[in-house]
C-alpha positions in Angstrom: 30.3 -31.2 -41.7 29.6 -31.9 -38.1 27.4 -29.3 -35.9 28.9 -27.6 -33.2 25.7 -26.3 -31.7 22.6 -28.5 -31.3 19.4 -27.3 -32.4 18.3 -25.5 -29.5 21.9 -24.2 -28.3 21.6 -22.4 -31.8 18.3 -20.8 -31.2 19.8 -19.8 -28.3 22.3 -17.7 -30.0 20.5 -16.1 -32.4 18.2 -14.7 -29.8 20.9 -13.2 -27.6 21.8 -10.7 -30.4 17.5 -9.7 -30.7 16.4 -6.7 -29.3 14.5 -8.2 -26.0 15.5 -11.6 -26.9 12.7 -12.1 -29.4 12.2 -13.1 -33.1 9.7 -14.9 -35.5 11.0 -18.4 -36.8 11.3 -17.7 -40.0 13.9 -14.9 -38.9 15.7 -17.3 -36.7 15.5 -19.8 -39.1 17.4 -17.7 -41.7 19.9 -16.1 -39.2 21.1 -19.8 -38.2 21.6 -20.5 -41.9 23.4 -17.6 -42.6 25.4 -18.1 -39.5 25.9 -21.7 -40.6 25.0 -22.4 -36.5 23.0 -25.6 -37.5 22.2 -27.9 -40.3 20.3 -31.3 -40.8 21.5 -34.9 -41.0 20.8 -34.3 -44.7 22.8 -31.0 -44.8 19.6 -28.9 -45.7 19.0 -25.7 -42.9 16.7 -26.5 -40.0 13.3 -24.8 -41.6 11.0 -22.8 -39.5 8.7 -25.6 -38.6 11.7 -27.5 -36.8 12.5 -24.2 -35.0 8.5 -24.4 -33.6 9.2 -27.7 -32.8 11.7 -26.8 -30.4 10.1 -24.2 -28.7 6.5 -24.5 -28.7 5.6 -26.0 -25.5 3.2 -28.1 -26.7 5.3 -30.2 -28.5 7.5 -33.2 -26.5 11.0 -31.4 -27.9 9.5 -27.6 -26.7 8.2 -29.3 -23.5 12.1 -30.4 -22.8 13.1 -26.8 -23.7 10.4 -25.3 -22.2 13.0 -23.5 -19.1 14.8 -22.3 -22.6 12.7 -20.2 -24.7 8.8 -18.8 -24.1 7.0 -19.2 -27.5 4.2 -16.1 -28.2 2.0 -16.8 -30.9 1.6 -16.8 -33.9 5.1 -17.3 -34.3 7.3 -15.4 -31.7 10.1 -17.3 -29.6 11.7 -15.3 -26.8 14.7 -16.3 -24.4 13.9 -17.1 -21.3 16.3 -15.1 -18.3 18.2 -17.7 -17.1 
């Protein structure tokens, strides 16, 4: 089955529904499995450690999405205002 949402769009709408637009990844994770938002090339869920990837600034992919999410450590991803 073909994704609808990338990656990041995903994120995106999971935190929309968070009070203050903030979860862990483990939470987002889990809410874009249940959601079925998002799943891998190999049909697995994206795991939590692909979710930092895409948010963590210090990362190439988070660096891109930087303008999208604010990442608080340890493991705390908030939307951005846009």
């Amino acid at each position: 089955m073909a994704n609808l949402l990338k990656l990041h769009e995903a994120i995106a709408v999971v935190l929309l529904d968070k009070p203050d637009r903030t979860a862990s990844i483990e939470e987002i994770s889990q809410e874009i499995a249940d959601r079925g938002l998002y799943f891998q090339k190999s049909g697995d869920i994206a795991p939590p450690g692909q979710i930092r990837l895409r948010t963590h600034p210090n990362t190439s992919a988070g660096k891109t999405y930087k303008h999208l999410f604010e990442f608080k450590e340890p493991d705390q991803v908030k939307l951005r205002n846009l």
